[in-house]
C-alpha positions as CSV (number, residue, x, y, z in Angstrom):
1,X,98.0,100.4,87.9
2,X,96.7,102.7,90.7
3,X,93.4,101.0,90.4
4,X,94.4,97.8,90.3
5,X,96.6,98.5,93.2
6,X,93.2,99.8,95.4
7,X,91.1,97.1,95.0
8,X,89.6,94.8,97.9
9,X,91.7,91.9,95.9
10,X,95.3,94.0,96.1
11,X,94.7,95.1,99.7
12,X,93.9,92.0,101.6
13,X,96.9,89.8,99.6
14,X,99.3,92.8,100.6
15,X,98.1,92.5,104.3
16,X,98.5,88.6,104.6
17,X,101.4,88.8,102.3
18,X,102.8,91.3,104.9
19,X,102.1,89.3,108.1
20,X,103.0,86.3,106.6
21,X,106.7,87.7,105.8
22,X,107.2,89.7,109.0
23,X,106.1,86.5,110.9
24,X,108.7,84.2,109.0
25,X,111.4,86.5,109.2
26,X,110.9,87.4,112.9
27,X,110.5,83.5,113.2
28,X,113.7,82.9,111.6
29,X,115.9,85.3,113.2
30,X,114.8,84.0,116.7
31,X,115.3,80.3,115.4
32,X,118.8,81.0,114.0
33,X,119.7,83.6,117.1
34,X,118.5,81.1,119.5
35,X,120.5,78.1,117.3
36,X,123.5,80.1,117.1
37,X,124.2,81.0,120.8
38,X,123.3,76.8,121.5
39,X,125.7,76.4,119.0
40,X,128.5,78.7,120.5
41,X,128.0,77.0,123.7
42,X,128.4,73.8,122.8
43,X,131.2,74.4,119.5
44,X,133.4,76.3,122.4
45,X,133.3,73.4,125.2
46,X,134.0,70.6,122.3
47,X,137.1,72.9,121.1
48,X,138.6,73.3,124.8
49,X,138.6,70.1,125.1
50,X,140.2,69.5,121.5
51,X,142.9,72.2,122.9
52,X,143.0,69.9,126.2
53,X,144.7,66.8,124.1
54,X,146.3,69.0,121.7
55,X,148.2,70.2,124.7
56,X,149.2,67.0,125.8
57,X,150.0,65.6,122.1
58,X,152.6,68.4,121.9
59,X,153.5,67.9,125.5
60,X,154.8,64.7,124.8
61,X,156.8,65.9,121.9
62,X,159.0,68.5,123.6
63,X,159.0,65.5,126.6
64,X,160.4,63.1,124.4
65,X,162.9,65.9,122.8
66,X,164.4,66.8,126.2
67,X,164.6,63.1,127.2
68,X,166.5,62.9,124.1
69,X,169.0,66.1,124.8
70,X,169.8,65.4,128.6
71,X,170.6,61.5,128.0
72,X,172.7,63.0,124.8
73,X,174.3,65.7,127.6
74,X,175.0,62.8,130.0
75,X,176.1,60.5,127.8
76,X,180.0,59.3,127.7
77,X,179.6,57.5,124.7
78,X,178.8,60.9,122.8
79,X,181.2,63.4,124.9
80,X,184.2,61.1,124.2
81,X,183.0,60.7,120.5
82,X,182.8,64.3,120.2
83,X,185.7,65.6,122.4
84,X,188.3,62.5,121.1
85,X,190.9,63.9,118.4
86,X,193.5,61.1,117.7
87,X,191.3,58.3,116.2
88,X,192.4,55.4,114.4
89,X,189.9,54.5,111.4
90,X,188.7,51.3,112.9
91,X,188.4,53.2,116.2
92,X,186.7,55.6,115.4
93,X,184.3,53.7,113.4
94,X,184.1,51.4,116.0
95,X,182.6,54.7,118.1
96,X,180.7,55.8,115.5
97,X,178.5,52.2,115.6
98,X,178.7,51.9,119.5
99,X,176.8,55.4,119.5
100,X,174.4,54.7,116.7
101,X,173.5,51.8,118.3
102,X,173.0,54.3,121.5
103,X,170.8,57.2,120.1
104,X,168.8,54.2,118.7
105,X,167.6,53.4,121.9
106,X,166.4,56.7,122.4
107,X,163.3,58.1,121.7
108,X,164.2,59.6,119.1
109,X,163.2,56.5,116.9
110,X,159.7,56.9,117.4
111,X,159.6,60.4,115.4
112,X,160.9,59.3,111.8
113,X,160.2,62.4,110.1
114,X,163.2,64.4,113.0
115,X,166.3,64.6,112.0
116,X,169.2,64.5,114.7
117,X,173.1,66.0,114.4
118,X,175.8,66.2,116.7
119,X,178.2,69.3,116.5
120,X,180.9,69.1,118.8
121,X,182.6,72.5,120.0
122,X,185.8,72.0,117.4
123,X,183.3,71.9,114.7
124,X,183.4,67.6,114.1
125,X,179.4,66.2,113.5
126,X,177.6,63.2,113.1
127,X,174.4,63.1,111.3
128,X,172.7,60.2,112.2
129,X,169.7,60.0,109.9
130,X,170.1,59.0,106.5
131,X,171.1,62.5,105.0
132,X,173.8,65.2,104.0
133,X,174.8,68.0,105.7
134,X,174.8,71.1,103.5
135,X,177.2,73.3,105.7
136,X,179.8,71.9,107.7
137,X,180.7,72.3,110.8
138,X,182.6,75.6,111.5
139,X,180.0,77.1,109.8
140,X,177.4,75.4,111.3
141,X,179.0,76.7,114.8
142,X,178.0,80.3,113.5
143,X,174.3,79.7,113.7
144,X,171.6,81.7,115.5
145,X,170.5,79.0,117.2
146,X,173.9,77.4,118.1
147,X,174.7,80.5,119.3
148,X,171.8,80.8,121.8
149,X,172.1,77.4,122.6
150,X,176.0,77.9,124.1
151,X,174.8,81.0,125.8
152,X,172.2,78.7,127.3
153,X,173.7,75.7,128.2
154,X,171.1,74.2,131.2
155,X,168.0,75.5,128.3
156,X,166.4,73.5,125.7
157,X,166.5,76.3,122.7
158,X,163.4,75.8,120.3
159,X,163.4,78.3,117.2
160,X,161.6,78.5,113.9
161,X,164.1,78.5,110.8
162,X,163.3,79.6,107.1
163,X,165.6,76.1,106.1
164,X,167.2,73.4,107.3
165,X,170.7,71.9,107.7
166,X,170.5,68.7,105.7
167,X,170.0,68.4,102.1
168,X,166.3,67.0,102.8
169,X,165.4,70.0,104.7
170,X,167.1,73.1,103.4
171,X,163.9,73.7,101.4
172,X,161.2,73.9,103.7
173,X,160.6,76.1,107.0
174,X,162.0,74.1,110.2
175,X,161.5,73.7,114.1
176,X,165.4,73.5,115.6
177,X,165.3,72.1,118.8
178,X,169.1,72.5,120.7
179,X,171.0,72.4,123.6
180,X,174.3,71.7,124.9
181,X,176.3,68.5,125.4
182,X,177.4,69.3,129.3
183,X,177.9,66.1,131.8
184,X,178.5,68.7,134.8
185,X,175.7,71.0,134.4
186,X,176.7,73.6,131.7
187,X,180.2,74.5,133.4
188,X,182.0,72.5,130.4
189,X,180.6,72.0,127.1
190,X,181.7,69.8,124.4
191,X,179.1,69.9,121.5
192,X,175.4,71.0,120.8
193,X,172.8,68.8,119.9
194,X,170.5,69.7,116.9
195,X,166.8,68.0,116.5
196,X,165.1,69.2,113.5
197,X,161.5,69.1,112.1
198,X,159.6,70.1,109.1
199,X,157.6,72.5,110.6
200,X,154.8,71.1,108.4
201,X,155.6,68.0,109.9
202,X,155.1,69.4,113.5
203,X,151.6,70.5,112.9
204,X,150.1,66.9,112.5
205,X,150.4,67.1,116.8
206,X,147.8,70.1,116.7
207,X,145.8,69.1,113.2
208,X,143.1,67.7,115.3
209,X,141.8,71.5,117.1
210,X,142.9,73.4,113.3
211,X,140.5,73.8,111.3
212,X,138.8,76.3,108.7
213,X,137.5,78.2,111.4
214,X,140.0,77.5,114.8
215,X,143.8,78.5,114.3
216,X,146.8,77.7,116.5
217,X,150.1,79.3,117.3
218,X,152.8,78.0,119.2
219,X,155.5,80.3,120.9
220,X,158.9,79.6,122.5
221,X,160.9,80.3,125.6
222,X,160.9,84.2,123.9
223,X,157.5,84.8,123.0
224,X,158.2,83.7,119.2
225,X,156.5,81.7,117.1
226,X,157.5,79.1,115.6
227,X,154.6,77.1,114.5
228,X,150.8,77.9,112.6
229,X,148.6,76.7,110.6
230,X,148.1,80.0,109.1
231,X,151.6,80.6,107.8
232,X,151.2,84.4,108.0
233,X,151.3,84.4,111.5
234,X,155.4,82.6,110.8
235,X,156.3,86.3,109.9
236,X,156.2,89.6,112.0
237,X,153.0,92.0,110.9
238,X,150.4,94.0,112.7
239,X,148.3,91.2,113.3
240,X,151.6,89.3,115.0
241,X,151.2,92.0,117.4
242,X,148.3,91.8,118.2
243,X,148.3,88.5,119.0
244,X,151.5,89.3,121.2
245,X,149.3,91.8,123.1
246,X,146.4,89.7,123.6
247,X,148.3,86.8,125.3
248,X,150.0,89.8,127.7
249,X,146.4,90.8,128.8
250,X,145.4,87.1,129.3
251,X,148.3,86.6,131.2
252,X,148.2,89.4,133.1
253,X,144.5,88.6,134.6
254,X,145.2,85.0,134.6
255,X,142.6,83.9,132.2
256,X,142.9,81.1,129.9
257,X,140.2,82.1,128.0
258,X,138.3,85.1,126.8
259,X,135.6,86.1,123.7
260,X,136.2,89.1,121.8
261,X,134.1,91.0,119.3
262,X,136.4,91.5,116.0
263,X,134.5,92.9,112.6
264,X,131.0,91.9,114.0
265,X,132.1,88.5,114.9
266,X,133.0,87.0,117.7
267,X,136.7,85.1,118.3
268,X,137.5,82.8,121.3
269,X,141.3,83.2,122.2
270,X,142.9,80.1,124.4
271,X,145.9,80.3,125.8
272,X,147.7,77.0,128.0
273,X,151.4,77.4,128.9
274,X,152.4,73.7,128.4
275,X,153.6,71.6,131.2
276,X,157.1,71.5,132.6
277,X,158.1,74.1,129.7
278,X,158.0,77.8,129.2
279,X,156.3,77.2,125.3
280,X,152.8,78.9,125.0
281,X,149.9,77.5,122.5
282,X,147.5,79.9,121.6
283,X,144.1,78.9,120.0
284,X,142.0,80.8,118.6
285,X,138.4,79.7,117.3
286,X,135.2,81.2,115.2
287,X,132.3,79.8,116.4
288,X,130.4,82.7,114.0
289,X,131.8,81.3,111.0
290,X,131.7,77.6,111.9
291,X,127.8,78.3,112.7
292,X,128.2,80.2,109.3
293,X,129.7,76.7,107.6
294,X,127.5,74.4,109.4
295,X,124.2,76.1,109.0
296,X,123.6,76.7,105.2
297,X,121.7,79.7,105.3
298,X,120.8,79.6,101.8
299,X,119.3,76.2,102.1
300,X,117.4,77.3,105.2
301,X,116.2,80.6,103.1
302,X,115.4,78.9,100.4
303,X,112.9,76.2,102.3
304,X,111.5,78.9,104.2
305,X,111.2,80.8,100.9
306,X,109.6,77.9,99.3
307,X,107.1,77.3,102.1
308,X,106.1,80.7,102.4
309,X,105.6,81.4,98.7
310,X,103.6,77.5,98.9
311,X,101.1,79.2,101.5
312,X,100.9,82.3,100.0
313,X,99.9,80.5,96.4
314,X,96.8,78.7,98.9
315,X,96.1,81.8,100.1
316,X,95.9,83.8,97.1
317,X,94.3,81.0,95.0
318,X,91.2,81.6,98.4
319,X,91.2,85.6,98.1
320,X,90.7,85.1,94.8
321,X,87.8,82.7,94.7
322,X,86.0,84.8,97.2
323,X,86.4,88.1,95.7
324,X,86.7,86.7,92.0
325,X,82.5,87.1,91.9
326,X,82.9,90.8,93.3
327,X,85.1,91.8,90.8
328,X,83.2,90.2,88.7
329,X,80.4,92.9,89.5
330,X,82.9,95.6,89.4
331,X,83.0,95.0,86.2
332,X,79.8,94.6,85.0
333,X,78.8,97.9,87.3
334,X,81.5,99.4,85.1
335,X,79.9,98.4,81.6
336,X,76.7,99.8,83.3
337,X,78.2,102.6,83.5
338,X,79.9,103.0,80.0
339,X,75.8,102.5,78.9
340,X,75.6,98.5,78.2
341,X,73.0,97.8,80.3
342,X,73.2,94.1,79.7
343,X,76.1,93.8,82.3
344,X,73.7,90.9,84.4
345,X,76.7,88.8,86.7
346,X,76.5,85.3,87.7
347,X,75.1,85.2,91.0
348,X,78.1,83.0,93.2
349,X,80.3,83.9,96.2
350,X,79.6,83.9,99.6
351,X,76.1,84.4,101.2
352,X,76.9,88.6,101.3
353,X,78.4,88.9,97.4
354,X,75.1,86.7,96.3
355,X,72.9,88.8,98.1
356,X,74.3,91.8,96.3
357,X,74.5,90.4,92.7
358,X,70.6,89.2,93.2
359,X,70.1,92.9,94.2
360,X,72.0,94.2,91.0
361,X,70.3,91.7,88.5
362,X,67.1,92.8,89.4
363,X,67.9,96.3,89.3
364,X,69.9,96.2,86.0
365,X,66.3,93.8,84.7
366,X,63.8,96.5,85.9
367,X,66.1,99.6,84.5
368,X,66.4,97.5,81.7
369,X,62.5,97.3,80.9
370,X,62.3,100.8,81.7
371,X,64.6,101.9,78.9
372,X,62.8,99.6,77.0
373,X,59.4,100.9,77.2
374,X,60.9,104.6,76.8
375,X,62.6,103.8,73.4
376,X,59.5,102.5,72.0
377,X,58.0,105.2,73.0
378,X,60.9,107.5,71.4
379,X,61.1,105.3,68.5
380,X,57.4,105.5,67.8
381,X,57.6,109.4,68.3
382,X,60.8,109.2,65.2
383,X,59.0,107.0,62.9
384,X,55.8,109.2,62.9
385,X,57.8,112.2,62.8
386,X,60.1,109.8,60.0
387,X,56.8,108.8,58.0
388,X,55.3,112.5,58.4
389,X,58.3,114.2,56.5
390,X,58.1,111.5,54.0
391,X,54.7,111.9,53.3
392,X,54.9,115.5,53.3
393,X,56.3,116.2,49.4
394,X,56.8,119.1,49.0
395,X,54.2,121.3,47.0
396,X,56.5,123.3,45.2
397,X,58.7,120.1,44.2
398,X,55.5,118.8,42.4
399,X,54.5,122.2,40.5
400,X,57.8,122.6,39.4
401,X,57.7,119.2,38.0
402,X,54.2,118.8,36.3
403,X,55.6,121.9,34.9
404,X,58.5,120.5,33.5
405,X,56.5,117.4,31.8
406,X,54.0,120.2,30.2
407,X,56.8,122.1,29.0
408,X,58.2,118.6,27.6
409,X,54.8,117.8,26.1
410,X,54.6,121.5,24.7
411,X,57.9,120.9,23.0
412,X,56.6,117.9,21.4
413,X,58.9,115.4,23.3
414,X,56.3,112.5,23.9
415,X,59.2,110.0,24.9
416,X,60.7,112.2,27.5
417,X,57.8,113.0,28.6
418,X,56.7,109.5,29.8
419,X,59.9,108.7,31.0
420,X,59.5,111.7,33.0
421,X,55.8,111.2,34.4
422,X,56.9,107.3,35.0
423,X,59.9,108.2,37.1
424,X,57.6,110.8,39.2
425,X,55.0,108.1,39.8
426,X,57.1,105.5,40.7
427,X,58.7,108.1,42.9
428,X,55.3,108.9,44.3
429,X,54.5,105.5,44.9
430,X,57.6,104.3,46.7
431,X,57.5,107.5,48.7
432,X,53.8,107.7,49.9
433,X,52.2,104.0,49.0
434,X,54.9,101.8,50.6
435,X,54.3,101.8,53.8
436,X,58.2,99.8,55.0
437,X,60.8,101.5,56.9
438,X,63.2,99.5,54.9
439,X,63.7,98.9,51.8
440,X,66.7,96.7,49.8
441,X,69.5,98.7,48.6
442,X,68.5,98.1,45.2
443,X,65.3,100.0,45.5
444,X,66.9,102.4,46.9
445,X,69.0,102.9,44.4
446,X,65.9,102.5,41.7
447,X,64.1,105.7,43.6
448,X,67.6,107.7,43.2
449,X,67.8,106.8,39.8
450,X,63.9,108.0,39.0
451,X,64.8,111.1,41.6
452,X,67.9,111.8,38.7
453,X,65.8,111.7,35.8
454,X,63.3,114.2,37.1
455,X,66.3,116.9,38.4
456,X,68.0,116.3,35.0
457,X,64.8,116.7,33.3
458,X,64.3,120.4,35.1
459,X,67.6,121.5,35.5
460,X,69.7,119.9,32.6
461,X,72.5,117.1,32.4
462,X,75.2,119.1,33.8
463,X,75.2,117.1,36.6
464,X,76.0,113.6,35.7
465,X,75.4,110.8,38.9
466,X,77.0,107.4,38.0
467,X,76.2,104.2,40.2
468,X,79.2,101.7,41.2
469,X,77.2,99.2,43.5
470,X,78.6,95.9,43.7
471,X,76.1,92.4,43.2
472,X,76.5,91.5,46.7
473,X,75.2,94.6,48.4
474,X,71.8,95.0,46.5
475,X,69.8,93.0,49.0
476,X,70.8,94.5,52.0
477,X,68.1,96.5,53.7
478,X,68.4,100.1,54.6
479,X,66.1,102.5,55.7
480,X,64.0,104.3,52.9
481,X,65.3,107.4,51.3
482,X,68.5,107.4,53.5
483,X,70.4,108.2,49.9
484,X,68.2,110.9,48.4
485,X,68.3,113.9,50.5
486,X,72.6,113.8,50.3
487,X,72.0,113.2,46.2
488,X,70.0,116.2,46.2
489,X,72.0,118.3,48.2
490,X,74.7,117.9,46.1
491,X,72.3,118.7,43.6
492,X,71.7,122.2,44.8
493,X,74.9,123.3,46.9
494,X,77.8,121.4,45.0
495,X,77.2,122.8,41.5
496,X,76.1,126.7,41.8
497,X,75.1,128.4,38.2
498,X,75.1,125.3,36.0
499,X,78.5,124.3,37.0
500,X,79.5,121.0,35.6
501,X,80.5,117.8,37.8
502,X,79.7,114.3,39.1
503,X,77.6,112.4,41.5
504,X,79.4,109.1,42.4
505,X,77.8,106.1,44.7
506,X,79.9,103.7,45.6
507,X,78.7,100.4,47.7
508,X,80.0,97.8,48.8
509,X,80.4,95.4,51.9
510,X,83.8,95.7,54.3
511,X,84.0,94.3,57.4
512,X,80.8,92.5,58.0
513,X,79.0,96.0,57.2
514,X,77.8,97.7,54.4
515,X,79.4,100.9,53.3
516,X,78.0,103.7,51.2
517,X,80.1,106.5,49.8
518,X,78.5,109.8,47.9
519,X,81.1,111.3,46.1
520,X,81.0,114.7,44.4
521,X,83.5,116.4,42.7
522,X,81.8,120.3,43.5
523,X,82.6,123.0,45.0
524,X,83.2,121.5,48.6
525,X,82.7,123.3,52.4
526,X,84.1,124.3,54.9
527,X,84.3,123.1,58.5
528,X,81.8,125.7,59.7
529,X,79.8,124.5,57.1
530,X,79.7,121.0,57.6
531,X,78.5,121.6,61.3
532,X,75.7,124.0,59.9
533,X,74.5,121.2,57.7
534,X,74.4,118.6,60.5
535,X,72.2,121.1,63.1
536,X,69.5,122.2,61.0
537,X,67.2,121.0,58.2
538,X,67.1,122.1,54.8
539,X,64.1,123.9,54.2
540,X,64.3,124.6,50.6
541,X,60.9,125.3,48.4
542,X,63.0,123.2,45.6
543,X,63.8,119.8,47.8
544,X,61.5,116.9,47.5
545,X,60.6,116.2,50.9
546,X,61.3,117.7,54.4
547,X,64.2,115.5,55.3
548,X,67.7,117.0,55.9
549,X,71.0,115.9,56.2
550,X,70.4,116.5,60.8
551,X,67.3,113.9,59.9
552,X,69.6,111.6,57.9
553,X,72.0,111.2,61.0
554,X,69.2,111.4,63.9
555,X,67.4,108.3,62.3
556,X,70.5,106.1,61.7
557,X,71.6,106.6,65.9
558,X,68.2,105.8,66.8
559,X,68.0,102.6,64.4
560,X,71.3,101.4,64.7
561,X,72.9,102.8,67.8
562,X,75.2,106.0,69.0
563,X,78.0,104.3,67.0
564,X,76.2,104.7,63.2
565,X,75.9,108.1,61.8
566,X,77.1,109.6,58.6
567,X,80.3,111.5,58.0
568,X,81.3,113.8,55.9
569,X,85.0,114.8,54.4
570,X,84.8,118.0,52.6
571,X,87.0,120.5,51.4
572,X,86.6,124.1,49.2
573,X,87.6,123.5,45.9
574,X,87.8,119.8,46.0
575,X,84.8,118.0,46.4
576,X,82.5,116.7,49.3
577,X,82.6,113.0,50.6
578,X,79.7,111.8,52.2
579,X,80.1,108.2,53.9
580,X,77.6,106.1,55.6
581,X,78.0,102.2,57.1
582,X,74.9,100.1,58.2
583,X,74.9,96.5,60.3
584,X,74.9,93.7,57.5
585,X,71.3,92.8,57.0
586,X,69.5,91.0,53.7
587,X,65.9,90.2,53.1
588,X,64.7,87.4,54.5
């Protein structure tokens, strides 16, 4: 990972990759920071004048209400309706209609969803909408509001009530608007009229500025509210308060408008005392979060996201094809390096990378014949050296075996004798006369077999060599006497004193190679012994030729590579395994 992280490739997609990021983001940030305060600008002036008409909207509502309560106050009709006592039925009923037929010429009959009672100061009513009263009047004469309004007499009294006084209402939060009935200016009162209004109802005049991110409060003659769109602002809490103080400030340095910073954003605060009353409407709009709502940032991330990753992609797909044909090099240097020195690259790239893969090719050609020329020289060196230690049987070897054959022929033993005498001159023959380097596995086997006959002859059938070589192996060619000298080291070493035991060879082909296994069941060796086998040669006046076990795995690296050799298992006690693999090859 570290190495893939340092190369040329890694380096110059992390720089680009790295500019290319910073430069979007910083791109970005200035697009949406410079969007954003356009945005505030712009979001702010359209809201104040939103707040403008919802000013007037609910100016016409309390206009239209106190049009309603004086003509109520200064009507006869009404004071005599509610200050009469002795009324005959068809009277009164008479008076009743005559003021219906009054209050309907009121403006009262634009606003269909306000409901409109008359208490008079003995407790007598007349609702004059289409529903029930749920209280009656004595009771209703106890009421906060009816109350204030009788202290008050010359005010119109507007407060927010949790119910109303009719069975439609008494379920759902009101605006009660009252004031006294008073044809000489307060001194002498003779009822209160009562104008209610869902206060749900009432916000349809200020639905045009609220939204998800503006709110609106409105507040009567004392500062209260009695109408939101946010109903938590309906009940008295911390954030009531603060709202309370905020309108003081405003106030207090005669601003109407002011931006303050609240939890990293920023909120506007309006505030417009509306005409010819002493009510107060505060606004209060976001433009953060309606930025926020109108800019999807995720979409906006995820285009820029998309382009970025789309140029990046062109831009690694060009790194790439540039430096592809000098990693390509790397690589091949690497092989080079690990000893394959046929590691030639494809010469490609730009003008410099060609000019540098011409210069390797012709480097790795010219080492390449150089190497050449010194392994024949080697090789030539190890064959002679190879053919010079075959042809050099030793003396000894041959004394000790003529001797054998005249002891046979002393004894009388004709048959064994020519069996014996064959086996050597074949032996001979293969050994000095054929002149190949290799030879099948068969005849290999055939100069083991004649090898066998001539030990067993001297030394006696205690040692018993059996051949397990399977039909398809016999024609592969191996080097001449490769076999013989571990045969006859087990010979000598494995069975000391005329010990008794076995010789196996096993062939046969795995893999696309040929493998050869000597297996004896002797006395077995030790580690140290092993490596004392493998660094020196034999030397002994009894072995047939001068080649050792060292020889053995010398000549199979130099033929077949540094990954051939022999290898040998042994253990004291238990045997010695020698096992040796050679490239599939068969006679041609």
């Amino acid at each position: 990972m570290v190495k893939r992280c340092n190369t040329l490739f890694f380096k110059i997609i992390l720089v680009v990759l790295t500019g290319i990021v910073c430069l979007t983001t910083g791109l970005s940030i200035l697009n949406i920071r410079a969007s954003q305060q356009a945005f505030v600008e712009n979001f702010v002036e359209s809201q104040d004048k939103i707040f403008q008409q919802t000013d007037r909207n609910i100016y016409n509502f309390f206009r239209d209400m106190t049009a309603v309560t004086s003509s109520i106050s200064t009507s006869s009709t009404v004071e005599k309706y509610l200050t009469e006592t002795d009324w005959e039925y068809t009277e009164e009923a008479k008076n009743i209609l005559d003021l219906k037929q009054y209050l309907k010429q009121l403006p009262i009959e634009k606003y269909s969803d306000m409901n409109l009672v008359l208490l008079g100061i003995d407790g007598k009513t007349l609702n004059y909408n289409d529903s029930s009263l749920v209280m009656d009047g004595e009771t209703l004469l106890h009421n906060y509001v009816v109350k204030k309004a009788l202290e008050n007499p010359k005010k119109l009294i507007c407060q927010y009530e949790e119910g109303g006084y009719t069975d439609v209402m008494k379920d759902y939060p009101v605006i009660v608007l009252a004031k006294s009935i008073s044809r000489d200016g307060g001194k002498n009162v003779c009822g209160i009229t009562l104008l209610t209004i869902k206060e749900a109802d009432f916000r349809r005049y200020y639905d045009g500025f609220t939204t998800s991110t503006n709110d609106l409060l409105i507040l009567n003659q004392d500062n209260e509210i009695i109408s939101s769109n946010r109903e938590e602002y309906l009940k008295d809490s911390g954030e009531t308060r603060k709202l309370f103080k905020i309108i003081k400030e405003m106030e207090k340095a005669h601003i109407k408008t002011m931006n303050r910073e609240e939890n990293g954003q920023i909120t506007g605060y309006m505030v417009q005392r509306l005409q010819s009353t002493n009510y107060t409407m505060l606004g209060m709009i976001h433009p953060d979060m309606a930025f926020d709502r109108v800019y999807d940032f995720r979409y906006i991330i995820s285009v820029t996201a998309f382009i970025t990753s789309i140029v990046v992609i062109i831009i690694f797909l060009l790194v790439r094809q540039q430096t592809r044909p000098l990693y390509k090099l790397v690589e091949k240097m690497r092989g080079v390096r690990e000893g394959r020195l046929n590691q030639f690259v494809k010469v490609e790239g730009s003008t410099e990378i060609r000019e540098l893969s011409f210069t390797y090719n012709t480097m790795l050609d010219e080492m390449q014949q150089y190497i050449d020329k010194m392994m024949e020289v080697e090789k030539a060196k190890r064959e002679a050296e190879i053919h010079s230690l075959q042809m050099q049987i030793n003396p000894h070897y041959i004394y000790n075996t003529l001797a054998s054959v005249k002891w046979l022929i002393w004894q009388g033993n004709k048959e064994k004798s020519v069996q014996v005498i064959d086996a050597f001159i074949r032996l001979l023959r293969n050994t000095i006369s054929n002149k190949k380097e290799f030879i099948t596995l068969k005849e290999e086997i055939e100069n083991l077999k004649d090898y066998v006959i001539i030990n067993q002859t001297r030394y006696g059938n205690s040692v018993n060599v059996e051949y397990y070589v399977l039909p398809d192996c016999e024609e592969q060619k191996i080097p001449k006497l490769i076999l013989q000298p571990f045969v006859e080291n087990a010979f000598f070493h494995a069975f000391p004193q005329g010990q008794q035991g076995t010789i196996s060879i096993f062939a046969r082909m795995s893999e696309g190679q040929l493998k050869v296994e000597i297996i004896d069941d002797g006395i077995g060796m030790d580690n140290q012994t092993v490596r004392t086998l493998l660094d020196k040669s034999e030397g002994q006046k009894e072995h047939f030729t001068g080649i050792g076990v060292n020889n053995v795995d010398d000549r199979m690296k130099l033929i077949y590579g540094q990954n051939y050799g022999i290898l040998i298992e042994s253990k004291r006690g238990e045997g010695t395994k020698i096992t040796l693999c050679f490239p599939e090859k068969k006679e041609e």
